[in-house]
N, C-alpha and C positions, 0 to 999 in steps of 0.2 A: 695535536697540532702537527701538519707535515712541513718536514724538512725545509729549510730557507737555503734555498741555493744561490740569489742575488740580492747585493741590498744595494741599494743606494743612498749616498748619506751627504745629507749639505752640512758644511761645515762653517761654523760663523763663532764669533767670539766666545759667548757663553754657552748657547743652548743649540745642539745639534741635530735634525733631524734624520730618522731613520725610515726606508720602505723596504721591506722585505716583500720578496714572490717565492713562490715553489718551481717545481719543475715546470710548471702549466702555465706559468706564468700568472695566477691568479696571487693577487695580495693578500698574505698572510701577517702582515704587521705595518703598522705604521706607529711610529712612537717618539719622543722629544727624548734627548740626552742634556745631563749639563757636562762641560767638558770632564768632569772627576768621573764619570760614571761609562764614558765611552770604552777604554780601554779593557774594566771590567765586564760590560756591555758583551765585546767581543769574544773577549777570553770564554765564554760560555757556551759560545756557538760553534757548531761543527766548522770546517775550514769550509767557505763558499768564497764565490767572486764578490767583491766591494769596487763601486763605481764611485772618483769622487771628481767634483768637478776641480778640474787643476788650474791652482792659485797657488801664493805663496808658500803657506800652511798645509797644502793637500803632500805635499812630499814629505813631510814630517810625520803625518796621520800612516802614509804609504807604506813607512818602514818601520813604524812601531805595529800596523795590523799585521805588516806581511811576517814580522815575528812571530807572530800566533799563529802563523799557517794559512792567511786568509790568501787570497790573489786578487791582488788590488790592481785597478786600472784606471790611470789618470788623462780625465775626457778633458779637450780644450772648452771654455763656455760658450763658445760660437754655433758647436756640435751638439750640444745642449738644447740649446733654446728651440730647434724646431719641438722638440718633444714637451713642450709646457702646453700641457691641453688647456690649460683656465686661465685666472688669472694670478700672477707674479706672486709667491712668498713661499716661503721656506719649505712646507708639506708639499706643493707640488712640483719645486725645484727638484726634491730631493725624489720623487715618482718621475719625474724625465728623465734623471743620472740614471735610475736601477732599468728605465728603457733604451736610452741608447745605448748601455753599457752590452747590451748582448745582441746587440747589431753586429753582424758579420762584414760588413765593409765601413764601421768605424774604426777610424784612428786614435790612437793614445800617446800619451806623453810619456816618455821615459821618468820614474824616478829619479829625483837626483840626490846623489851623495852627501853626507854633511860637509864634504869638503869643498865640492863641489858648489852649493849652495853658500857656502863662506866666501868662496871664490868672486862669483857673482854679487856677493854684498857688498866687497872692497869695489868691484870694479863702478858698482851704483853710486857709491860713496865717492868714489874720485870724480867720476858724472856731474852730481851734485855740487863735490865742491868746485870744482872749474866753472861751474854756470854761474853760483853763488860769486867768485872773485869776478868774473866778467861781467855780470849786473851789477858790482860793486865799484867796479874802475865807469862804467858807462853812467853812471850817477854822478860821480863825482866831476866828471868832465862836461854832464851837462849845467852841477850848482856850478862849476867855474864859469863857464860859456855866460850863465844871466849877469856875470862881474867882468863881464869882458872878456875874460882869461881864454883863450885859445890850445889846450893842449893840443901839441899833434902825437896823429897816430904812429908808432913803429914798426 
């Protein structure tokens, strides 16, 4: 079997898909992961480029392959989609990542740090809850409004 120099790998809750190519670009693997098996998966393979589409989870995935030596690069999904030849699901998700990923004028998303990412949790979380109290206060003032009651605003 010759060397896998790109994979592409969609990543979803339980079962991951992988497409490996050679230098030729011809496809030498395509295979399902369940997530216990990814990490092992990798650890096995020479270090090549890993394409993944970036979401929540793909910077976690980021910094535990690039531990193994891999070079990982995270594509926005937007940059993706021109490359889905058929149609929509996981095996040729994961064949459009290992394609754009070695496009010379695509763009990648930076890694983010654990802290980083913890950073942005808090900040989602406060988002959340201010939208939560202000849907909360805007209810209550329209059950008063059907009893007459007029609060005003401050």
């Amino acid at each position: 079997m010759k060397e896998i120099t790109t994979i592409g790998l969609d990543t979803a809750k339980s079962v991951f898909q992988v497409h490996g190519v050679h230098a030729d670009h011809q496809p030498v693997l395509r295979r399902q992961l369940k997530r216990r098996q990814v990490l092992p998966f990798f650890a096995k393979l020479s270090p090549c480029i890993v394409g993944i589409e970036a979401c929540s989870a793909s910077h976690h995935w980021s910094r535990e392959l690039t531990k193994l030596g891999h070079s990982v690069r995270l594509i926005p999904p937007r940059y993706v989609k021109p490359y889905v030849k058929s149609q929509k699901n996981d095996a040729t998700d994961a064949e459009a990542i290992c394609e754009a990923v070695t496009r010379p004028s695509m763009r990648f998303v930076p890694t983010k740090t654990r802290g980083q990412q913890s950073m942005l949790m808090l900040h989602r979380t406060r988002h959340l809850l201010i939208r939560q109290r202000t849907a909360t206060i805007n209810a209550i003032r329209a059950h008063l409004v059907e009893f007459g009651i007029a609060a005003g605003i401050r």
